[in-house]
C-alpha positions as CSV (number, residue, x, y, z in Angstrom):
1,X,-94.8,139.7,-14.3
2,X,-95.4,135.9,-14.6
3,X,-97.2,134.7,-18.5
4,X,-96.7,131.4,-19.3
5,X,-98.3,131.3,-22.4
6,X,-99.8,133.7,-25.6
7,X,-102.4,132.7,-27.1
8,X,-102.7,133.9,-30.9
9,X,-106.6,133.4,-32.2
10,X,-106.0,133.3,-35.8
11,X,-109.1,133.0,-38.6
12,X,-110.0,134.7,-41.5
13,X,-112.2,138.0,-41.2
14,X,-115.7,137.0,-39.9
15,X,-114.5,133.3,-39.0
16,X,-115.2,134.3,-34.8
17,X,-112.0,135.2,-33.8
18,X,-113.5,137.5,-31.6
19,X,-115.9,135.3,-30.5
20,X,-114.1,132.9,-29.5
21,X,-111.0,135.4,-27.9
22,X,-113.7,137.4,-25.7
23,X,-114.9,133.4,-24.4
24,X,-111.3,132.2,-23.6
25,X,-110.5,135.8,-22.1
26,X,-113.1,135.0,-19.1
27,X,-111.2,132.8,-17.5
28,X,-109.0,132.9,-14.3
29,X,-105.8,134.6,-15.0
30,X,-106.4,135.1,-18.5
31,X,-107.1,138.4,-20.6
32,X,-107.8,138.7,-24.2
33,X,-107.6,141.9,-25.5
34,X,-110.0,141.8,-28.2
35,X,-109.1,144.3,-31.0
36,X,-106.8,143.6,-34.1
37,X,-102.8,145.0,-33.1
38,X,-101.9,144.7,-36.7
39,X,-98.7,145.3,-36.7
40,X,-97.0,142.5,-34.6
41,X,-95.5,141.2,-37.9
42,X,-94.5,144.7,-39.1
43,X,-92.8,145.1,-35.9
44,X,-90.9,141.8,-36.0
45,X,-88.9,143.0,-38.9
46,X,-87.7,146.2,-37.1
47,X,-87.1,145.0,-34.4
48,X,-84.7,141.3,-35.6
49,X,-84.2,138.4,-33.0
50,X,-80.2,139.1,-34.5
51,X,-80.6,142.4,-32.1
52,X,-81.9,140.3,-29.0
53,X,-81.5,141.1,-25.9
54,X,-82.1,144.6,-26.4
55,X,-80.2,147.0,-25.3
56,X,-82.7,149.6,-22.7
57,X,-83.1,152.4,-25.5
58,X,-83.8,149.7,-28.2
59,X,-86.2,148.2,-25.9
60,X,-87.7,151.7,-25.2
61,X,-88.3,152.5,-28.8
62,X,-90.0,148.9,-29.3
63,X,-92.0,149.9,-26.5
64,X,-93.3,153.3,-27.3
65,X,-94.0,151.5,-30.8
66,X,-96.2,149.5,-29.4
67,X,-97.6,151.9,-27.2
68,X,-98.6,154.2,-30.3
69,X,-100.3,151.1,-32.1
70,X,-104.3,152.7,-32.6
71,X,-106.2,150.2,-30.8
72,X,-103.6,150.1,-28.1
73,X,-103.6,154.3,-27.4
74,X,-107.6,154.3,-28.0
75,X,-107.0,151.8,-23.9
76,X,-104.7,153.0,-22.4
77,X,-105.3,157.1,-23.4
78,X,-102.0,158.1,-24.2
79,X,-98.7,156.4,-24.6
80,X,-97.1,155.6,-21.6
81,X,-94.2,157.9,-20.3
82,X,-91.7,154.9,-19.8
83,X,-91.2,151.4,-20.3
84,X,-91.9,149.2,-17.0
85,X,-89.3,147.3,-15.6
86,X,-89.5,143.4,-15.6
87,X,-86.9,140.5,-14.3
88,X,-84.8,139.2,-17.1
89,X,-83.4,140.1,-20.3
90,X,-85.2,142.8,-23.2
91,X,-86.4,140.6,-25.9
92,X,-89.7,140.7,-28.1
93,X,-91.7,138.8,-26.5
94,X,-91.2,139.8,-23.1
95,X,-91.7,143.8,-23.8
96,X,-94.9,142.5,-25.5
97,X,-95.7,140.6,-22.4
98,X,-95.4,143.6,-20.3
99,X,-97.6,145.4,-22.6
100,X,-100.4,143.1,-22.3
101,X,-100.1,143.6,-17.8
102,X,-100.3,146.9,-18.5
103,X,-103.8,146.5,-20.7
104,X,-104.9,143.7,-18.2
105,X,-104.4,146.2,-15.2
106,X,-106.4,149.0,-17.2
107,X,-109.1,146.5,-17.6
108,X,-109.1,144.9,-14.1
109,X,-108.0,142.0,-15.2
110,X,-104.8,139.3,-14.6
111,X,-102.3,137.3,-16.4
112,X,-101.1,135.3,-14.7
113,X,-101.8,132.4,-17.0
114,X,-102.1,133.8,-20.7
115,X,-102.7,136.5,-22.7
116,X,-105.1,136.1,-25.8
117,X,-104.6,138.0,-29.3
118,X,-107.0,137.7,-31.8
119,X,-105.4,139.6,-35.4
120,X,-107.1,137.4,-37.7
121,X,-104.7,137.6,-40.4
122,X,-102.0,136.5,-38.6
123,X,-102.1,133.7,-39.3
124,X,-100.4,134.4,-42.1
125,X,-97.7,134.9,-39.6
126,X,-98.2,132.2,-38.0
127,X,-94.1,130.7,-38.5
128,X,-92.9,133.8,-37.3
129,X,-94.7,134.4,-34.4
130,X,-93.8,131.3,-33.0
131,X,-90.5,131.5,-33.6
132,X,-89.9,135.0,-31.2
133,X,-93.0,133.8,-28.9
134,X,-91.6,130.2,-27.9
135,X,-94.3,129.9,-25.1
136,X,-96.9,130.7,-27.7
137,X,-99.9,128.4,-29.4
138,X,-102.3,129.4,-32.3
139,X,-105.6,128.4,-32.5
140,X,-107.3,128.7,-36.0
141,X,-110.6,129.3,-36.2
142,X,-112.3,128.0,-39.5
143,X,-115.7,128.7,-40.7
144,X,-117.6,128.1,-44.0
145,X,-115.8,130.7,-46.3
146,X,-119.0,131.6,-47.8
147,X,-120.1,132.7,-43.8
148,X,-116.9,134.8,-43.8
149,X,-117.6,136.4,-47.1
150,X,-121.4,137.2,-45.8
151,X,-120.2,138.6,-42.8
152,X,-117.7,140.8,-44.4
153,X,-120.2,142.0,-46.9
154,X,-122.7,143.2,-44.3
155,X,-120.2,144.9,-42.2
156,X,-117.9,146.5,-44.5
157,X,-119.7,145.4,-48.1
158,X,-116.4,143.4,-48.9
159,X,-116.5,142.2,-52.4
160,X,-117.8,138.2,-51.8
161,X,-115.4,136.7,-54.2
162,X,-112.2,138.5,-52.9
163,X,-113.2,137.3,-49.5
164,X,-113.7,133.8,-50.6
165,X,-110.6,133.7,-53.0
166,X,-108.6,135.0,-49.5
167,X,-110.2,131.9,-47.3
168,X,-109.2,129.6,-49.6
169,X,-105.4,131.1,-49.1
170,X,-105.1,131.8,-45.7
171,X,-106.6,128.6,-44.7
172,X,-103.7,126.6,-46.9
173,X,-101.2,128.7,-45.5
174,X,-102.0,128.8,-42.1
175,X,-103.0,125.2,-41.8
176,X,-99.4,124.5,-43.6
177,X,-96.9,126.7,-41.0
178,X,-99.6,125.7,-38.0
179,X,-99.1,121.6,-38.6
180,X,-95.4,122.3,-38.5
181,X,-95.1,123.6,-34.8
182,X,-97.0,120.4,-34.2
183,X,-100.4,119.5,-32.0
184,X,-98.8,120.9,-28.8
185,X,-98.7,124.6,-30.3
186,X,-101.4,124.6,-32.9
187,X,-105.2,123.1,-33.0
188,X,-108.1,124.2,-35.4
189,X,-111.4,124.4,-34.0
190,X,-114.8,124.9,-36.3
191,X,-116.9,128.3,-35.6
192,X,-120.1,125.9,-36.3
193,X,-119.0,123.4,-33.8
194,X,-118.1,125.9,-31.1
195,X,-121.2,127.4,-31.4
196,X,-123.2,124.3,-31.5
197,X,-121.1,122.7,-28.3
198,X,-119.1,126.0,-26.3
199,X,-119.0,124.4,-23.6
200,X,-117.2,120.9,-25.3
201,X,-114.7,123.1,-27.7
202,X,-113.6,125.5,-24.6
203,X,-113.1,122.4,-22.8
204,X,-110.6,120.5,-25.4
205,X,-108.8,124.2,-26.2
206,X,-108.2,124.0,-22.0
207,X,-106.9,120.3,-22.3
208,X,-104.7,121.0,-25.0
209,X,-102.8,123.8,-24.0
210,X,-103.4,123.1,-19.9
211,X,-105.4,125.9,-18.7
212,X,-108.0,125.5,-16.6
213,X,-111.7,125.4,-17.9
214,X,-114.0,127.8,-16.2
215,X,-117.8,127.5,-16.9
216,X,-117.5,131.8,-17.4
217,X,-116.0,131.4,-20.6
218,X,-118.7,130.0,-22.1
219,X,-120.1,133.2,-22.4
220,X,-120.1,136.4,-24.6
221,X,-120.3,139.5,-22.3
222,X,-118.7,142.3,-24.4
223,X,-120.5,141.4,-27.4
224,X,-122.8,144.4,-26.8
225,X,-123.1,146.2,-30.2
226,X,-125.4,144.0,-31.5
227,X,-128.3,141.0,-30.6
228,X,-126.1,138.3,-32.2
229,X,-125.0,136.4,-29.4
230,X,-126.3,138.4,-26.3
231,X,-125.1,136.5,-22.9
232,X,-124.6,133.0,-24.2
233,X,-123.2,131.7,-27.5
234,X,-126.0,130.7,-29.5
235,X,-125.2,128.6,-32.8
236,X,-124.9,130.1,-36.3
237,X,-124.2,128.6,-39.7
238,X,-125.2,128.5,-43.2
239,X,-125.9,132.3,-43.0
240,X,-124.7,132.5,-46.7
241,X,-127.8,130.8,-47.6
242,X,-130.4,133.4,-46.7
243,X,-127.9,136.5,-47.8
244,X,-126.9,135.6,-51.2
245,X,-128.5,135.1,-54.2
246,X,-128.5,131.9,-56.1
247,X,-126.3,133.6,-58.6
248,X,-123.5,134.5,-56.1
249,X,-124.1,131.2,-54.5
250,X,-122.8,129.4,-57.4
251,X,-120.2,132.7,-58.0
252,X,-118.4,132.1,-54.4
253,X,-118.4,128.1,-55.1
254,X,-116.8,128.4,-58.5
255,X,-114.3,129.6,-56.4
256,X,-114.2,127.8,-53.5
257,X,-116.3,124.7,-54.2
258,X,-113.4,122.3,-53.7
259,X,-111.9,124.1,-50.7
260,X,-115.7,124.2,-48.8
261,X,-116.3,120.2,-49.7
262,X,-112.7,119.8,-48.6
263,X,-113.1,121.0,-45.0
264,X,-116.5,119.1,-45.3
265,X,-119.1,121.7,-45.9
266,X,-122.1,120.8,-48.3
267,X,-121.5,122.2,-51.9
268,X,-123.6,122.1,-54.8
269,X,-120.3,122.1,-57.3
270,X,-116.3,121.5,-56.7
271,X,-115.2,124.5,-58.3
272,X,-111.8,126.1,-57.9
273,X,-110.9,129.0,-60.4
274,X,-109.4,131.6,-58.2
275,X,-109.7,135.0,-59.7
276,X,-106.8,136.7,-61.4
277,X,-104.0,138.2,-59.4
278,X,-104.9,141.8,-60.9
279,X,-109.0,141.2,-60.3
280,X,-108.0,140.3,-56.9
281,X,-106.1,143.4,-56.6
282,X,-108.6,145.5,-58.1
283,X,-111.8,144.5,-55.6
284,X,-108.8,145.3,-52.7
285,X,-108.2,148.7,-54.2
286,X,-112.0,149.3,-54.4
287,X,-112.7,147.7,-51.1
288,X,-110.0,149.6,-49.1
289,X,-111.6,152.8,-50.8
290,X,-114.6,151.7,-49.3
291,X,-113.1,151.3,-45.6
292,X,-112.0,154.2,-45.7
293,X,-115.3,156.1,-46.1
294,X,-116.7,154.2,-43.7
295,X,-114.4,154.9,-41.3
296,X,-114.1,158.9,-42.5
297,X,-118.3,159.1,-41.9
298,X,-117.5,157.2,-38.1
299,X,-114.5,159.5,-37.4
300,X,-115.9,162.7,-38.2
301,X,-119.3,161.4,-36.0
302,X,-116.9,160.6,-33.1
303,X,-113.8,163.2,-33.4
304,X,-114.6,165.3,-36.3
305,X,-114.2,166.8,-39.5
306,X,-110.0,167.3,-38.7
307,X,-109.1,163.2,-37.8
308,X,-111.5,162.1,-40.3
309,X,-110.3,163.4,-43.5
310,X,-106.4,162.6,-42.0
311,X,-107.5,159.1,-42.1
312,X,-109.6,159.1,-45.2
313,X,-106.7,160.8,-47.7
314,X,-104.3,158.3,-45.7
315,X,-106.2,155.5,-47.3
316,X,-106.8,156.5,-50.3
317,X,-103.3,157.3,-51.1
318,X,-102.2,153.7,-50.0
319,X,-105.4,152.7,-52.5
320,X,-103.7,154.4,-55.3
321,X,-100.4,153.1,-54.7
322,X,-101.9,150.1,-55.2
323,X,-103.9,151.2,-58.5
324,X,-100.3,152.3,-60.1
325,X,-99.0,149.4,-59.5
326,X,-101.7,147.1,-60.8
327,X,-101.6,149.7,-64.1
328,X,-98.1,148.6,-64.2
């Protein structure tokens, strides 16, 4: 096993994390396995740097952890029996590494360069990825927030204004933990100028962190659920404009006005009343709610009645754990 480098696409939800990871993943020795893990951060805090090097059975029970992660099992079919062996020590990093062979290997792919993640929110996690992932660089994919909040809506109907109140947050935090590592480990790039110019923005992400452009990543080949890109990267902005009304135009920038003018995109007014800590919580309780219905109406489609419903009382319990404590 030989990876040089990970490669954490960060963004909020609907910014083209995906996008831009399934691009970046076509190139020579590079695999980006395109579905959110999740739970890298969760797993940092079981798992301490005070405990590294691992011991084999701690290293074992990091490893069928991360075997057992959704998206993970949904590739690979089942958890694997044992860990693989690898030169050098047990640590983090290097039991995720040998995870990401093993998915590059089920997808008749390499790593010999990188492998690519794409979570969106961590980059809220930005400062302690880094920290057990020294080899690792984060690129931060910004788009207009009122784009992000459209996109969410018509996939998931995520309430706009918690969407944009959350772009306005994660793009402070990240931008703040990302400028400390310094230009060598962090760089944003602007979903509107990558899908303007693929070709220029691939090229200057290769440059940056020395890998080697190939003209295949300017491509989107597994984007196959939908029209939206088809083969080749076609550019996309201002959706907001034709999905929202004029009333939740001037809602979102109320918001978000500042922020949007801020990272230069046109605004009518520089507003910047973030919503209450409990309405925020509130349009996440309702939201989550919502997931999950979606998501019980796809399970029972694809696995039945049984999984779905497991899933569906699953979130709403965590939903009204978070009611209670907004009550409180």
């Amino acid at each position: 096993m030989s990876i040089s480098k990970q490669i954490f696409v960060v963004g909020m939800n609907g910014s083209g994390t995906t996008l831009l990871a399934d691009c970046l993943g076509h190139g020579e020795g590079l695999f980006a396995f395109v579905h959110e893990t999740r739970l890298l951060p969760s797993l940092l805090e079981a798992f301490p740097a005070s405990e590294e090097p691992f011991s084999v059975d701690r290293a074992t029970q990091l490893w069928e952890r991360l075997c057992n992660i959704p998206v993970v099992k949904d590739q690979l079919g089942a958890t694997l029996d044992s860990i693989p062996a690898w030169p050098g020590t047990h640590e983090f990093s290097t039991t995720v590494d040998a995870l990401f062979n093993v998915l590059a290997r089920a997808a008749g792919r390499r790593t010999d360069v990188a492998w690519i993640e794409k979570t969106p929110m961590h980059a809220l996690k930005i400062d302690e990825l880094s920290k057990r992932f020294p080899s690792s660089v984060f690129i931060h994919v910004i788009r207009d927030g009122r784009d992000c909040a459209a996109s969410f809506h018509r996939r998931w109907r995520r309430t706009p204004m918690l969407t944009i109140s959350r772009w306005v947050q994660l793009i402070q935090r990240a931008r703040r933990q990302g400028q400390a590592l310094g230009p060598s480990r962090y760089m944003e790039i602007r979903f509107e100028e990558f899908t303007e110019n693929p070709e220029g923005v691939l090229r200057n992400i290769c440059d940056t962190f020395s890998i080697e452009f190939d003209p295949a990543m300017t491509t989107a080949k597994t984007r196959k659920k939908t029209n939206q890109f088809g083969s080749q990267i076609v550019a996309r902005d201002a959706v907001w404009k034709s999905y929202f009304n004029c009333t939740m135009q001037q809602k979102l920038e109320a918001v978000a006005g500042k922020a949007l003018s801020e990272e230069g995109y046109s605004v009518s007014s520089e507003g910047e009343s973030l919503p209450s800590r409990y309405q925020l919580k509130y349009w996440f309780v309702v939201d989550y709610i919502r997931q999950g219905v979606f998501e019980f109406v796809d399970d029972v489609r694809n696995d039945g009645v049984m999984r779905g419903s497991s899933r569906f009382l699953e979130k709403t319990r965590a939903a009204l754990t978070q009611l209670r404590q907004i009550a409180r």
